[in-house]
N, C-alpha and C positions, 0 to 999 in steps of 0.2 A: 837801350839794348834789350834785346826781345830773350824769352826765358831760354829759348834754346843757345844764343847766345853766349847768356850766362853761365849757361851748365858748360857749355865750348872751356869758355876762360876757367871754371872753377874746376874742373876738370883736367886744368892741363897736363900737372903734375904726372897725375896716372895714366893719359893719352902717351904723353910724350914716354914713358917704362912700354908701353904695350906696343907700340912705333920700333921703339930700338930694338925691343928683347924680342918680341912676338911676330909681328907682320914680316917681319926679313928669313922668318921659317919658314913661309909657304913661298917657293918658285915655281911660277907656271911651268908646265909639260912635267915635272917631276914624278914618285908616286908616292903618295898618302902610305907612309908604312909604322910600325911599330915605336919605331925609335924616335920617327917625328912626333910622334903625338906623344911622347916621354917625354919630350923637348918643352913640347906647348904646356903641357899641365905642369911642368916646372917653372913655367914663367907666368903662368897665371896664377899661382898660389903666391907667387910676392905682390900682387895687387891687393892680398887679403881675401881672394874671393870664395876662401872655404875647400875644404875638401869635398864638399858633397856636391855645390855647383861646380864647381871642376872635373869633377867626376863622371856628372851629368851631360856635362858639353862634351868631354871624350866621347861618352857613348853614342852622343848622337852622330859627331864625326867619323867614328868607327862605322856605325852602321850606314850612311847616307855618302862614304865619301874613301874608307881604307882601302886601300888595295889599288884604287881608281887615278888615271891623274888629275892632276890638280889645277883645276879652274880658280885662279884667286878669289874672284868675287862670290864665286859660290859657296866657299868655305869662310867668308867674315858673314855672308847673308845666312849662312845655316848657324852661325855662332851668336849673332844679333838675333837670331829669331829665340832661339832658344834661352838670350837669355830675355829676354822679354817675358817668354812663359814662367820661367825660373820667379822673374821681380813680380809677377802680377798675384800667381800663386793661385788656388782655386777658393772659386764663390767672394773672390774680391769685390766690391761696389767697384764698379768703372766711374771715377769721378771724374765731374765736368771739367775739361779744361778752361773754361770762360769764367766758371766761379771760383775762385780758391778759396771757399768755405766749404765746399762740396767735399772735404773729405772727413769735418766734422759733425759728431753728434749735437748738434741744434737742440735746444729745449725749444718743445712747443710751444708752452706756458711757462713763462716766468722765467730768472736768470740760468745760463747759460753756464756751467760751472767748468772749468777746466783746471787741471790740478796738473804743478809741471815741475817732475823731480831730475835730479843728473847729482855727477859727482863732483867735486871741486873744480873749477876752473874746464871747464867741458865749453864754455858759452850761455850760460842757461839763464841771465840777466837778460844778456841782450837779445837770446830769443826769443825772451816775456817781451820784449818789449817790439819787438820785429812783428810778433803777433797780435798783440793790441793795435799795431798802426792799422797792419790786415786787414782785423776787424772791424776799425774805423772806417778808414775808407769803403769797404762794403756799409757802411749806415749800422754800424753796430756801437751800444756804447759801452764803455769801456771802466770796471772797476778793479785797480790791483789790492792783495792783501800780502803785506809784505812776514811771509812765515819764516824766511831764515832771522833766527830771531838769536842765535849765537852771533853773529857778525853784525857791528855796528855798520860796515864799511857796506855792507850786501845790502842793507836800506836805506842807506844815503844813496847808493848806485841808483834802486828802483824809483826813488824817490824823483831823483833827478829826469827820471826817463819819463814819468806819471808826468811832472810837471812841464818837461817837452812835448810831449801828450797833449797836456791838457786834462787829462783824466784823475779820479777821486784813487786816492791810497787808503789803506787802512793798516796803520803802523802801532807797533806797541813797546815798549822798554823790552831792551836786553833783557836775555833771560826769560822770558812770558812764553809760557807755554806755547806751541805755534799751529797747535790744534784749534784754542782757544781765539787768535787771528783768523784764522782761516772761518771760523763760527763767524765771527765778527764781520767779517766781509762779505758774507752770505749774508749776515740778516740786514746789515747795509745797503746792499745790493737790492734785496725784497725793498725794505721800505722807500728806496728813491727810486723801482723798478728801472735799475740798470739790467740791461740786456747781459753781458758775459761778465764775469767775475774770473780772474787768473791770480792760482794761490802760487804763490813760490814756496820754496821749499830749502832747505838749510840741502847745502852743496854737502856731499857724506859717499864716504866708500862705500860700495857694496856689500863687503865682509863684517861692517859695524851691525853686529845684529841689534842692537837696541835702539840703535838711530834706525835700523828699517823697520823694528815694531812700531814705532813714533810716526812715521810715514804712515803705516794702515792705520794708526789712531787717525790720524789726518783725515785721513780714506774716508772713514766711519763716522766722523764726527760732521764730515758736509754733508753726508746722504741723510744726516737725524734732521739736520736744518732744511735741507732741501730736496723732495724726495725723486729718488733718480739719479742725485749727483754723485761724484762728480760723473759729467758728462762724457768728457774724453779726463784719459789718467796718460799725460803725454812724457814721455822720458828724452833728455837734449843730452846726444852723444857724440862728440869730439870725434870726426872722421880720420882725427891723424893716430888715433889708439889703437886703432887695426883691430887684431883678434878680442883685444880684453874688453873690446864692446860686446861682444858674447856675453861675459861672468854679466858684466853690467845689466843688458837688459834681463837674463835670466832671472838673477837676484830682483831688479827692480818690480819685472812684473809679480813674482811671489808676492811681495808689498801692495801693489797699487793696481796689479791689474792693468800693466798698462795698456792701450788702445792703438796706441802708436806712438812713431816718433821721430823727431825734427833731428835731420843730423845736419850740426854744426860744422864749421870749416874746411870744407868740401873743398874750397877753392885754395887750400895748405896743405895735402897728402898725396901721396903718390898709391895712396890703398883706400882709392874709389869704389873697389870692388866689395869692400865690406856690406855697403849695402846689400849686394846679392849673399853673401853670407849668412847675414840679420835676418831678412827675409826666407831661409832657407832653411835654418837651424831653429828661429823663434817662432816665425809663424806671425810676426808683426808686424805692418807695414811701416814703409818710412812713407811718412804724411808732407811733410816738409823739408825741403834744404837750405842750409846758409849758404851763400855762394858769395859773400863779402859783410863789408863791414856797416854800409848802410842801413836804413830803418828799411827800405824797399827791400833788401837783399833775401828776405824769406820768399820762396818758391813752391809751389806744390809741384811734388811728386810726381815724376809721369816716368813710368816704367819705359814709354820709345822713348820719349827724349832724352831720357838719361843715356840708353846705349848706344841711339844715335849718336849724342853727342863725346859719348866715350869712341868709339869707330871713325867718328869724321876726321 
């Protein structure tokens, strides 16, 4: 199944809301007036897609299209156009669709450090572990350092994923500081010159301030080992949470700075739209999708395929 495919199926949830509720507002020969377009931005806002791109798409149907009648296809092509621009956002890198590492900061020299925080139960195990495949298969090699170091059960998880891998772990007893793992698997990393290193990170709400200063300890502590790192600071965000992915990446990037980020479960929500929200309100891209439950199931990003395949 080819990625547009994918995003078809994971997608459907929120395809199938914008079908029912959306597309049956615009009838050819009618006209484009006030009250429709009340209509429309009432049912795009239960996609999650924000007030401000909702807002945005009004205005561009308002000026390209009110008063006028209505041409079906030119009112979903003015609304895919738009949100395109919306998801790309300005001075984005257009990355390759051939490489799916093209959206990562690569270390020239030396390991490659990725740092990947989320909040309980979001997916953030098995996106570590969707991304080390990734990285494999493009010829990358692969070290995990197991940081959630409150949950026995969160490094028995990674443990298990390392050793489907095939790749080196770096584990430490309950309770160990998980700055001091995350050190650990940097200087690992240096001395067997593995290519990327992927630190986990203890699953924590947003509002815990001393679990988020503990995170920029993290932060700080692999840029003293390794300098530049971490290279990407990636946040894994549950696509079925809708709006409170806002507090989440807000808060997280304060912490970590983050770079981007992998939204999980895409293929379980009927509020697909969050992305253009994320990207709207944050300023951050989303680098990666889960679109199922296999090691293959991580996807890069692509601003048309995604809307294409929200529209088809």
């Amino acid at each position: 199944m080819g990625l547009f495919d994918k995003l078809k199926q994971g997608l459907k949830k929120t395809k199938d809301l914008l079908r029912k509720d959306v597309r049956d507002l615009f009838k050819a020969g009618e006209i484009l007036d006030e009250e429709l377009l009340e209509r429309f931005e009432a049912q795009m806002l239960k996609t999650d897609m924000g007030v401000a791109a909702t807002t945005a798409l009004i205005e561009e149907l308002r000026e390209k299209h009110s008063g006028r009648t209505i041409v079906v296809d030119e009112i979903w092509d003015t609304i895919k156009a738009k949100l395109k621009d919306l998801l790309r956002g300005e001075g984005d890198i257009r990355w390759d669709p051939s490489d799916p590492l093209s959206p990562l900061k690569l270390a020239s020299d030396g390991p490659t450090v990725l740092l990947v925080a989320g909040v309980n139960g979001v997916g953030k195990t098995t996106s570590i572990a969707k991304l080390a495949y990734l990285l494999q298969q493009r010829g990358k090699s692969v070290l995990m350092a197991a940081g959630d170091t409150f949950r026995a059960a969160a490094v028995e998880q990674l443990q298990k994923w390392a050793e489907r891998l095939g790749c080196p772990i770096v584990t430490r007893p309950g309770g160990t500081d998980p700055a001091s793992v995350a050190y650990a698997g940097c200087e690992q990393a240096l001395e067997a010159g593995i290519d990327c290193v992927i630190v986990d990170t203890a699953g924590r709400l947003q509002t815990h301030k001393n679990l988020m200063q503990e995170l920029g300890k993290i932060h700080r502590v692999i840029g003293k080992k390794i300098e530049g790192a971490p290279h990407e600071s990636l946040l894994v965000l549950d696509a079925t949470t809708g709006q409170n992915g806002i507090s989440q990446a807000r808060n997280f990037s304060e912490a970590i700075h983050c770079t981007g980020i992998i939204l999980a479960k895409l293929d379980g929500t009927a509020k697909g739209g969050i992305v253009v929200a994320i990207r709207q309100q944050m300023g951050i891209p989303v680098k990666y999708v889960g679109v199922g439950e296999k090691l293959e199931d991580l996807e890069l990003f692509d601003p048309d395929e995604f809307v294409d395949a929200l529209f088809e």
